[in-house]
PARO-746012 format. One record per residue: residue number from 1; x, y, z of N, C-alpha, C in turn; residue in one letter. Coordinates in Angstrom, 2 decimals. Layout:
N
+-----+---------+---------+---------+---------+---------+---------+---------+---------+---------+------+
! seq !     n.u !     n.v !     n.w !    ca.u !    ca.v !    ca.w !     c.u !     c.v !     c.w ! type !
+-----+---------+---------+---------+---------+---------+---------+---------+---------+---------+------+
! NUM !       X !       Y !       Z !       X !       Y !       Z !       X !       Y !       Z !    A !
...
+-----+---------+---------+---------+---------+---------+---------+---------+---------+---------+------+
***
This chain:
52
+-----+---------+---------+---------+---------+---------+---------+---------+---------+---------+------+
! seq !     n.u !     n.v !     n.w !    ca.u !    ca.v !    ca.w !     c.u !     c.v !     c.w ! type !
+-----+---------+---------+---------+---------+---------+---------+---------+---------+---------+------+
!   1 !   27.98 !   54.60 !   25.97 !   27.73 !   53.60 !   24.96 !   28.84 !   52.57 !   25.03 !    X !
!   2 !   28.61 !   51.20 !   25.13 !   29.38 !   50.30 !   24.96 !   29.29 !   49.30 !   23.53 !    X !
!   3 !   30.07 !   49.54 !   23.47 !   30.73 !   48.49 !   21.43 !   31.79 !   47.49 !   22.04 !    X !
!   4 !   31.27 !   46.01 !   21.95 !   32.64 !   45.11 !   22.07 !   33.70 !   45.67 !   20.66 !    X !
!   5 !   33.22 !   45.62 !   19.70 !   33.98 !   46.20 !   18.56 !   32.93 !   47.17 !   17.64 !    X !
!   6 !   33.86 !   47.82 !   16.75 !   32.94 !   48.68 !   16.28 !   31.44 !   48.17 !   15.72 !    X !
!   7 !   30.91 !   49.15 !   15.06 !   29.87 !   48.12 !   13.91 !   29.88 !   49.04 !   12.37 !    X !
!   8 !   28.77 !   48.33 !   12.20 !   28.49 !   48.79 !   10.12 !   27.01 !   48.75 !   10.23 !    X !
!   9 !   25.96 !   50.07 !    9.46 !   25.42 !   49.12 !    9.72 !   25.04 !   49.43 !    7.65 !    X !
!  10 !   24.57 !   49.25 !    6.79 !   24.30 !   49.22 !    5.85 !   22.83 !   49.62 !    5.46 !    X !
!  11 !   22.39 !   50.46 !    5.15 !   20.91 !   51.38 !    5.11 !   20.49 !   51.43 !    3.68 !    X !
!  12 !   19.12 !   52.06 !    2.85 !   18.96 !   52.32 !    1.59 !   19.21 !   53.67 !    1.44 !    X !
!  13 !   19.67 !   54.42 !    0.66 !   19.82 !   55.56 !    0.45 !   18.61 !   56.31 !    0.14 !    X !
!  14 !   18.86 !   57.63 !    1.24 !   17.54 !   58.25 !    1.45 !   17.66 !   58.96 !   -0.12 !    X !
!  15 !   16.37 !   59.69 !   -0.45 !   16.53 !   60.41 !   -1.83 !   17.53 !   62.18 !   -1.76 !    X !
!  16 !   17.48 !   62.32 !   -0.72 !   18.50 !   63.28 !   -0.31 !   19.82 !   63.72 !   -0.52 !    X !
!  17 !   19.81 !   61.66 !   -0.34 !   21.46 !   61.72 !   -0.08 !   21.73 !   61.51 !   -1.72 !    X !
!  18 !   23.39 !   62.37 !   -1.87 !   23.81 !   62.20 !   -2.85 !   24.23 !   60.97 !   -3.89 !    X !
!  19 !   24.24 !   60.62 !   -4.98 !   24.85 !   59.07 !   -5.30 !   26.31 !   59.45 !   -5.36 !    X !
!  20 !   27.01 !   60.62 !   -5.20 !   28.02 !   60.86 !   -5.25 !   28.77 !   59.92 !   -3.91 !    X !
!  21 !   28.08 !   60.05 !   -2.36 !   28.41 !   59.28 !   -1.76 !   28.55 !   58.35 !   -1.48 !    X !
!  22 !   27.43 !   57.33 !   -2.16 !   27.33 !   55.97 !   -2.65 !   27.62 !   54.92 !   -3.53 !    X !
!  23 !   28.93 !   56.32 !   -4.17 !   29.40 !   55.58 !   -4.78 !   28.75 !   55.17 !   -6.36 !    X !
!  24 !   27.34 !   55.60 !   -6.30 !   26.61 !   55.41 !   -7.35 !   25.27 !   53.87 !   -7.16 !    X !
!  25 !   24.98 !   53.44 !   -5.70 !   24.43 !   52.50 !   -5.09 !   23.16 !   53.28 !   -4.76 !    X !
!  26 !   22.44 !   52.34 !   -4.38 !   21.23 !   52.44 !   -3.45 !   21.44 !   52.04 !   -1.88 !    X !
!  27 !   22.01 !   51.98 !   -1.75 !   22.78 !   51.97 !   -0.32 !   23.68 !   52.14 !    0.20 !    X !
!  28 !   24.10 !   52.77 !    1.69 !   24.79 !   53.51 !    2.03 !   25.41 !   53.51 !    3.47 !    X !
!  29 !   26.87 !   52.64 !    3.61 !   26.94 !   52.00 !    4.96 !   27.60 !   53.42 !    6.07 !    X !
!  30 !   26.88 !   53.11 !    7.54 !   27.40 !   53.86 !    8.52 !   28.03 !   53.56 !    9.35 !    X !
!  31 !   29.78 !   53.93 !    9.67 !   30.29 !   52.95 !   10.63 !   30.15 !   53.63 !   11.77 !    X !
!  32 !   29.93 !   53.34 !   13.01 !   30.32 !   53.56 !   14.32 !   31.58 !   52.93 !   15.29 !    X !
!  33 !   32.71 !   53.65 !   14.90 !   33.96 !   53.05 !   15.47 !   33.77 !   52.50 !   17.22 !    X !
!  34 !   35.01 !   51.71 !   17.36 !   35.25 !   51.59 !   18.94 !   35.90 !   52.16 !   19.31 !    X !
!  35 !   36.17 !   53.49 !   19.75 !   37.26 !   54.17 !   20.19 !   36.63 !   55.68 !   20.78 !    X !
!  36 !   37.57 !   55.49 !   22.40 !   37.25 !   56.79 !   23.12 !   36.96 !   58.19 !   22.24 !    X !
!  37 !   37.99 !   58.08 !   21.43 !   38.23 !   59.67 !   20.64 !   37.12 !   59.84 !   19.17 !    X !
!  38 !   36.70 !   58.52 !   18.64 !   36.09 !   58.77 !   17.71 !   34.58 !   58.98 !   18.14 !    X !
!  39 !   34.00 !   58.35 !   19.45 !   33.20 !   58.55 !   19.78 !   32.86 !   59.50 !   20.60 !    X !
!  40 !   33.93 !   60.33 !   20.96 !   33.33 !   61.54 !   21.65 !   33.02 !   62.61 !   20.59 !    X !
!  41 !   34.01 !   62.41 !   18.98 !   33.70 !   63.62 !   18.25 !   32.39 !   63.32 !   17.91 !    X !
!  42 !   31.71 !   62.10 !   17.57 !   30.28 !   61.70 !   16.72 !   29.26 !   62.39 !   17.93 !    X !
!  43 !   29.43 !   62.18 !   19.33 !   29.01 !   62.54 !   20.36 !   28.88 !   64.15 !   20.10 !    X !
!  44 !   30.04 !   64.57 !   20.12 !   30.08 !   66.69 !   19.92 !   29.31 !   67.17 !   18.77 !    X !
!  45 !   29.50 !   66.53 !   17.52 !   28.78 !   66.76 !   16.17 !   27.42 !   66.11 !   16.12 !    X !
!  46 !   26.87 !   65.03 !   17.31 !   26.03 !   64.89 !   16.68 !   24.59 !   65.78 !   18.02 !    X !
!  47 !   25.19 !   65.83 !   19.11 !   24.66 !   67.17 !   19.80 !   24.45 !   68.40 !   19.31 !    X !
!  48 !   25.71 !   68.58 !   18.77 !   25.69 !   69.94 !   18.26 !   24.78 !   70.24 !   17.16 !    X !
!  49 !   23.95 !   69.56 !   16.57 !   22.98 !   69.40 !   15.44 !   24.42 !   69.43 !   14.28 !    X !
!  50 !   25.32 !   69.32 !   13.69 !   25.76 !   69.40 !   12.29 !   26.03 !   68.30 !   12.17 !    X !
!  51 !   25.23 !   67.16 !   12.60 !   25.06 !   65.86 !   11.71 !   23.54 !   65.96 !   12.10 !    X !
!  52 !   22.74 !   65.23 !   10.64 !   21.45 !   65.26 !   10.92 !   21.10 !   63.93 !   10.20 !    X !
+-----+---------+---------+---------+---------+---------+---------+---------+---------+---------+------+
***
């Protein structure tokens, strides 16, 4: 995967997700960093199924 710089991207909050994480919003931003190390862990966790 190539990122000139990271991104954001900003989504609606599924009914799942907690408002605890949102802060108390209806939406709910996801960053994807630029960096070797952050993207190999999102890579391991998100193979590994414990991100869904």
């Amino acid at each position: 995967m190539f990122l000139a710089q990271s991104t954001c991207q900003i989504l609606r909050r599924a009914n799942h997700v907690s408002t605890v994480i949102t802060g108390g919003q209806d939406t709910v931003g996801l960053r994807v960093p630029n960096h070797p190390v952050a993207l190999e862990l999102l890579r391991h966790r998100l193979y590994s199924g414990l991100i869904n």
